[in-house]
N, C-alpha and C positions, 0 to 999 in steps of 0.2 A: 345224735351227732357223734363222730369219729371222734375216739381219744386225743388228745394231744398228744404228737410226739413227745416224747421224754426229753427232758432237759440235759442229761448225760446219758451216754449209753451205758444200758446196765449191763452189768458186767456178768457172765454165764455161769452158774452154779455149776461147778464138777464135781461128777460123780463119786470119785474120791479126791477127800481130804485130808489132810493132817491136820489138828489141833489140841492144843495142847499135850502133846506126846502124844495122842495116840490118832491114827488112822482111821477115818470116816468112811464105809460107805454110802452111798445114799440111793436108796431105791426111788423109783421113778416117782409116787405121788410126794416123798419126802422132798426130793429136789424141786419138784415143780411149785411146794409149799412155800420152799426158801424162795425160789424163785419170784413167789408172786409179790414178798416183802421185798425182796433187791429194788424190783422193778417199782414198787411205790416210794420205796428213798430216796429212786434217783428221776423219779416224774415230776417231781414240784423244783425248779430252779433256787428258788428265795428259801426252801425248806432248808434244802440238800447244801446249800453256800453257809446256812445257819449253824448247819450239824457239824460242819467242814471247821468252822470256825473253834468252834467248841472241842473240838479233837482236840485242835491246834490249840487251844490254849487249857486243856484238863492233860490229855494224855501225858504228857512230862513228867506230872505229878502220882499219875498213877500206875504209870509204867514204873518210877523208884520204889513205889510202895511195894509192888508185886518183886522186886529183884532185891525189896529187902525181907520182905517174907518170905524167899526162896519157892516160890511159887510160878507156876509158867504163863509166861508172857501174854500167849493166846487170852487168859481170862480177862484183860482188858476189854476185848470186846461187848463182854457181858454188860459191863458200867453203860458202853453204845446203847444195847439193844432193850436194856431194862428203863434205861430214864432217856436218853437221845443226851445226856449228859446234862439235861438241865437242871440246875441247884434247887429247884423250887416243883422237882418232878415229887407226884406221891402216888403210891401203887391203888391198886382200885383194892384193897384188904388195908388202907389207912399205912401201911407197912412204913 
């Protein structure tokens, strides 16, 4: 069976980027890699409205943390893409 359309349109990996200060290129199997993660965040509805939610209520807190650490903005995303923000995430190394 056909995939399910995606529940929001994923949004296109550019070739370059800025983050964190510095400037991204990304050659083609690197984008395509990011790419294949976009497209799975944004395939599940009820995941994607979950994760949405958890921004909205973590990001606040960790955006001050980083602007009092003098530290760049961007690395918020990390907090995203290493636990999806959930309090009860544990790395596969127990971490």
């Amino acid at each position: 069976a056909p995939p399910a359309p995606a529940a929001f349109p994923a949004p296109r990996v550019p070739e370059v980027m800025d983050y964190a200060g510095l400037r991204l290129r990304l050659d083609t199997l690197a984008r395509l890699n990011v790419q294949a993660v976009v497209n799975q965040l944004t395939a599940n509805a009820a995941f994607y409205e979950a994760l949405a939610a958890r921004i909205g209520l973590y990001m606040p807190f960790i955006e001050d943390a980083l602007r009092h650490a003098g530290v760049p903005d961007d690395l918020k995303y990390l907090a995203v893409q290493e636990s999806g923000l959930r309090p009860d995430a544990v790395s596969s190394s127990q971490a």
